[in-house]
PLY file of the C-alpha trace (Angstrom):
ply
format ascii 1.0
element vertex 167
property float x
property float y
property float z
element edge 166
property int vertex1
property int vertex2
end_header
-15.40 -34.17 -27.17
-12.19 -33.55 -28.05
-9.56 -30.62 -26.35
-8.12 -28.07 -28.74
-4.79 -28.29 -29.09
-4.55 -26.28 -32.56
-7.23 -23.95 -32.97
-8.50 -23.39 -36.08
-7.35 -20.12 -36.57
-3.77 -21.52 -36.01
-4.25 -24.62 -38.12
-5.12 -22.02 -41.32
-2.20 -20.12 -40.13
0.49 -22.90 -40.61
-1.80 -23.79 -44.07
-0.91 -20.15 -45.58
2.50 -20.77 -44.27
3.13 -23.80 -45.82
1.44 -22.65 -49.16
3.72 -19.57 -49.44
6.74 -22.14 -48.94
5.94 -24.39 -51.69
6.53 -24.13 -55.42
4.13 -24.94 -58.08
5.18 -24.91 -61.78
4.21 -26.69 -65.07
6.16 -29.54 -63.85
4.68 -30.28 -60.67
2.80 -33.32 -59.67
0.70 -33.40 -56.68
0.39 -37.11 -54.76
-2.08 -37.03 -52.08
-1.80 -39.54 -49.37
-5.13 -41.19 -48.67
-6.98 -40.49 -46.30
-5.28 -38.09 -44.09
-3.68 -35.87 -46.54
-7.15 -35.41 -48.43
-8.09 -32.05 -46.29
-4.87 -31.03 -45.99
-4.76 -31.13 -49.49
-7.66 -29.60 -50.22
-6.79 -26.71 -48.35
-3.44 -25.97 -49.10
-5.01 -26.30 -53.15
-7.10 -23.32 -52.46
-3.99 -21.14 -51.40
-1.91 -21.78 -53.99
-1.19 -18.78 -56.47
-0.95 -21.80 -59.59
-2.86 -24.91 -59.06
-0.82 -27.71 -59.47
-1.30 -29.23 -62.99
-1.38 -32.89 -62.28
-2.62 -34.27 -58.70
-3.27 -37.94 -58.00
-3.71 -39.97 -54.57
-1.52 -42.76 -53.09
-3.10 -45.02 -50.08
-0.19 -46.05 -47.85
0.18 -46.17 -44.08
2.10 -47.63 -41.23
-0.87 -46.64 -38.57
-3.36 -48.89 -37.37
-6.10 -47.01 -35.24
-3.53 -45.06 -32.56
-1.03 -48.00 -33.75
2.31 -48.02 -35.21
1.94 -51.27 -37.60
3.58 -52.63 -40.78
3.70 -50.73 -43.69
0.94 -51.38 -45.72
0.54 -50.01 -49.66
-3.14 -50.08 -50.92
-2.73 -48.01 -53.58
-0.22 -46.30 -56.29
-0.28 -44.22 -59.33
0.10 -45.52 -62.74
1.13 -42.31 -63.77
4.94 -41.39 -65.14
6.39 -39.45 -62.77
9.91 -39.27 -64.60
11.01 -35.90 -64.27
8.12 -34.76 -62.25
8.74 -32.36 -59.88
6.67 -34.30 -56.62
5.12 -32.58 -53.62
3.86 -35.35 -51.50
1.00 -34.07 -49.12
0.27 -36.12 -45.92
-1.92 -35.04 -42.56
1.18 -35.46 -40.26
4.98 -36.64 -40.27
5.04 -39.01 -37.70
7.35 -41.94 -37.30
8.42 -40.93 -40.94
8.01 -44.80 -42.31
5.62 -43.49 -44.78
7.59 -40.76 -45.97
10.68 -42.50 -46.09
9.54 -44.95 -48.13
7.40 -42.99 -50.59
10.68 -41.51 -51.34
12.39 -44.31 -52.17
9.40 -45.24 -54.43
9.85 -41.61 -56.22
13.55 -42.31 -56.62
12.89 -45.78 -58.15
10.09 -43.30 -60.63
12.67 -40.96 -61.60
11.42 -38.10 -60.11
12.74 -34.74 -60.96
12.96 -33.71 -57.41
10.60 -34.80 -54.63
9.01 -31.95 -51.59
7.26 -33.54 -48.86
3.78 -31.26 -47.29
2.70 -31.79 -43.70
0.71 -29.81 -41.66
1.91 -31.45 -38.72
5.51 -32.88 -37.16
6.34 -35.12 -34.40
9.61 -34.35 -33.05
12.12 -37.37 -33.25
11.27 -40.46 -35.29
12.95 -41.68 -38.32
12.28 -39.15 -41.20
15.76 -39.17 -43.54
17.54 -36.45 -43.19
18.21 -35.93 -47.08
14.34 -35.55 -47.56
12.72 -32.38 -47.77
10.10 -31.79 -45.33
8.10 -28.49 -45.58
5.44 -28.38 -42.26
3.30 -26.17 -40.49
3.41 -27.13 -36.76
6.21 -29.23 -35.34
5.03 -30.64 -31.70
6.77 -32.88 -29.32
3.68 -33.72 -27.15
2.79 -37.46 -28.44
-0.37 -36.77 -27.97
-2.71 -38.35 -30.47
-4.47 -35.75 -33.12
-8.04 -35.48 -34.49
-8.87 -33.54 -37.13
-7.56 -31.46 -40.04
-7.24 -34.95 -42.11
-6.40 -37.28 -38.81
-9.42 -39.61 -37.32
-10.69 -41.39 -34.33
-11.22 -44.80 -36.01
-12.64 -42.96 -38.83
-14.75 -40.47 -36.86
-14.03 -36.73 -36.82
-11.45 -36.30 -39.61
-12.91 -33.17 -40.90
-12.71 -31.34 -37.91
-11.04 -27.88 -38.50
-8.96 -27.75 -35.64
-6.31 -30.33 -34.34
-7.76 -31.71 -31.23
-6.43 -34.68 -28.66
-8.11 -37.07 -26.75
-7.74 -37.21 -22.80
-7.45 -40.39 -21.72
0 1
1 2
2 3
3 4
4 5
5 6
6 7
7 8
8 9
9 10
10 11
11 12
12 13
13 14
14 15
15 16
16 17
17 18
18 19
19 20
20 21
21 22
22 23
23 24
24 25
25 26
26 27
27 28
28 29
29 30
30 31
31 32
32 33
33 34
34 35
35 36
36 37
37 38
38 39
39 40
40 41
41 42
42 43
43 44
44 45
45 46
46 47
47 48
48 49
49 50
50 51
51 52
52 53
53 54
54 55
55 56
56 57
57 58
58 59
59 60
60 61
61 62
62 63
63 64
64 65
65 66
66 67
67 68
68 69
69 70
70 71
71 72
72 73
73 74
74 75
75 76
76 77
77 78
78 79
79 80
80 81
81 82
82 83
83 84
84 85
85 86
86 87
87 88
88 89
89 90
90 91
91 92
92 93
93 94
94 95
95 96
96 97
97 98
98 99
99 100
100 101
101 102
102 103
103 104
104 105
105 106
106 107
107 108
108 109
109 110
110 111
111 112
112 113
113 114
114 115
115 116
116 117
117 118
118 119
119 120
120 121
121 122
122 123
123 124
124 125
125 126
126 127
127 128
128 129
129 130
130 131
131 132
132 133
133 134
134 135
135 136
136 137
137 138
138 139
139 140
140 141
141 142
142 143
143 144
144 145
145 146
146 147
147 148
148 149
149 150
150 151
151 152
152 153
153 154
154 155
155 156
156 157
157 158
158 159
159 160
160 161
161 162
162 163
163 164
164 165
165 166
């Protein structure tokens, strides 16, 4: 259906990677971006030496289908986040919109600090330089991704590998 790009085995590579790379304390709050970030999440949750002790979910996207679109914020938190430390977790970095403006969000919430988790990176787009991005596989392809948290129009998200459609 779909040609591996990412097998599996690399996918849980850059997950152990990325778990070894991030700090969890008694001060950490875990935000979840729906729905992408969900398996990521869940994943990178089992690795961890500490679970985090707080983790919520935040629905906000600038992707329409294969579509770069407006931002659009579903859903946010009503929980203090003054003087939380914050690791964001999203599916994939891509035109770094989302990112961008969740951090603007955690400055406006006080944050203590704020540590963005990706499994995946685009090269280029717009991610702010002063924001810090922790990732498993940076790629440069534009190829679209299923799996591992990203869908086909909803289909296939829980795929375990990162695979791309042909067209």
């Amino acid at each position: 259906m779909y040609r591996i790009k990412y097998s599996s085995n690399t996918v849980q590579k850059a997950i152990n990677d990325i778990a070894e790379k991030v700090h969890i304390t008694d001060n950490s709050y875990l935000l979840i971006l729906m729905n992408g970030g969900m398996w990521f999440a869940h994943e990178l949750i089992r690795r961890f030496l500490t679970p985090p002790p707080f983790v919520n979910v935040i629905k906000i996207s600038s992707r329409v289908g294969k579509e770069q679109s407006d931002l659009k914020i579903e859903y946010l938190p009503l929980m203090n986040l003054e003087g939380k430390d914050v690791i964001v977790v999203d599916d994939i970095c891509d035109s770094g919109i989302t990112l961008n403006a969740i951090s603007d969000w955690l400055a406006e919430q006080h944050s203590a600090s704020q540590t963005f988790v990706t499994l995946i990176k685009r090269k280029g787009g717009h991610l702010r330089e002063d924001i810090n991005l922790v990732t498993g596989i940076v790629d440069d392809s534009g190829d679209f991704f299923v799996g591992c948290g990203m869908d086909n129009n909803g289909k296939d998200r829980y795929l375990p590998y990162l695979g791309v459609i042909d067209c």
